[in-house]
N, C-alpha and C positions, 0 to 999 in steps of 0.2 A: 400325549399328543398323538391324533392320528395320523399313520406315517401309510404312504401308497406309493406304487411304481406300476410299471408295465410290464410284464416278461412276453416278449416275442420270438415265437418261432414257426419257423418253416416247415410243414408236413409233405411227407410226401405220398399222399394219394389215400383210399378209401382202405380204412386198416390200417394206418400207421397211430400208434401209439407210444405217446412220448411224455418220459417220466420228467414231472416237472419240479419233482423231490430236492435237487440240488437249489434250481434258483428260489423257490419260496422257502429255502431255510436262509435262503441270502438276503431275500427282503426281510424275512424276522430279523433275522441279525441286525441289519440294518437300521432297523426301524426304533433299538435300543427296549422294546418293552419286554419284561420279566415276567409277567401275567397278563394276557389277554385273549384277541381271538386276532385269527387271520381269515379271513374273507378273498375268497378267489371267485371270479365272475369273468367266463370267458364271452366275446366280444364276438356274434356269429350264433346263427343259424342251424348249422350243418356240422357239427364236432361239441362234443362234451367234454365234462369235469367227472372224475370219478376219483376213489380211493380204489387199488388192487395188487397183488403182489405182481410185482414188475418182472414177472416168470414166462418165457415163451408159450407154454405149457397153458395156464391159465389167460394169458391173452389173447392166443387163439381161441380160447374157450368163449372170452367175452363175444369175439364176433363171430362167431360159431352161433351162438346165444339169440344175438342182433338179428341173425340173418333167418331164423325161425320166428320171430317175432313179426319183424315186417322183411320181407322177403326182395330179393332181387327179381324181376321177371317176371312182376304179375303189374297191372296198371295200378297208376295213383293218381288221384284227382289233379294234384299237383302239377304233373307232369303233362297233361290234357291241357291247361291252363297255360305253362308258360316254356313248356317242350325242353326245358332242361336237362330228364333224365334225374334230379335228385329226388324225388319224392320221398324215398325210403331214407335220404339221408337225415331228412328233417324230423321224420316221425323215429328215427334211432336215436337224434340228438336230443327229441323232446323227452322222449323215453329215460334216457339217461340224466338229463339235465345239464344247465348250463353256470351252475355254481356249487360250491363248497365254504363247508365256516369248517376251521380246522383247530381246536386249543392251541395256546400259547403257553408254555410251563415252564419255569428257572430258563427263560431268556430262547426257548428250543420250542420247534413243533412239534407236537403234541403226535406223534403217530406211533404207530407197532413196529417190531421189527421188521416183519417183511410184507407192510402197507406203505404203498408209493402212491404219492399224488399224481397223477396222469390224466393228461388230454389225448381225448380220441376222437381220431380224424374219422368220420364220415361222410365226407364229399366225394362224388365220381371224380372231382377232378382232378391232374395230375397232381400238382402241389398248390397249397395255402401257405401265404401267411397268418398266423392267427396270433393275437392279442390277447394276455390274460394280465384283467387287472389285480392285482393283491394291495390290499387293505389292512394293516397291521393296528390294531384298536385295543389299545388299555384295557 
């Protein structure tokens, strides 16, 4: 049977990244299956899903990464449009993406030892709530 829930949390601001390792091994749990997949799809625009080691070190590296890609300080169409300031947060979050499928093994998520599931805030704003749905599938 397909089992789903919500995991909700609170960012705070452009660059916060937040390991979401513990509650999606709690939806698996939950969800009783032994062999399948987990499906995460977060809910929003302007923040992604990623796999990466949950190391200060490399996660400044990520938006280190982000911020040469599409830059702070230079115009974006977006922002012409609807004067918000996020432009660069949507074209980071498209960049990165907005879901994950993660194996399901002997009842466990399926990851490395030092690969954490993590959502990354990129909105200017100070804090979100954000929405990730998990999907636990036979």
């Amino acid at each position: 049977m397909v089992y789903q829930e919500e995991i909700t949390v609170t960012t705070h601001g452009e660059g916060d990244i937040v390991d979401l390792t513990p509650a999606v091994r709690r939806c698996v749990a939950a969800s009783g299956t032994e062999t399948g997949a987990c499906t995460l799809f977060l809910i929003g625009s302007t923040a992604a899903l990623t796999t990466i080691e949950y190391e200060d070190g490399v996660l400044s590296d990520l938006m280190d990464a982000l911020g040469r890609v599409a830059p702070s300080g230079i115009p974006y169409a977006h922002d012409s449009r609807w004067g918000d300031g996020n432009g660069r947060s949507h074209v980071r979050a498209s960049l990165v993406g907005p879901s994950l499928v993660v194996p399901v093994q002997d009842g466990t998520l399926r990851v490395g030892t030092w690969q954490q599931v993590v959502l990354v805030e990129l909105d200017v704003r100070e804090h979100r709530e954000r929405t990730v749905l998990c999907t636990v599938i036979p």
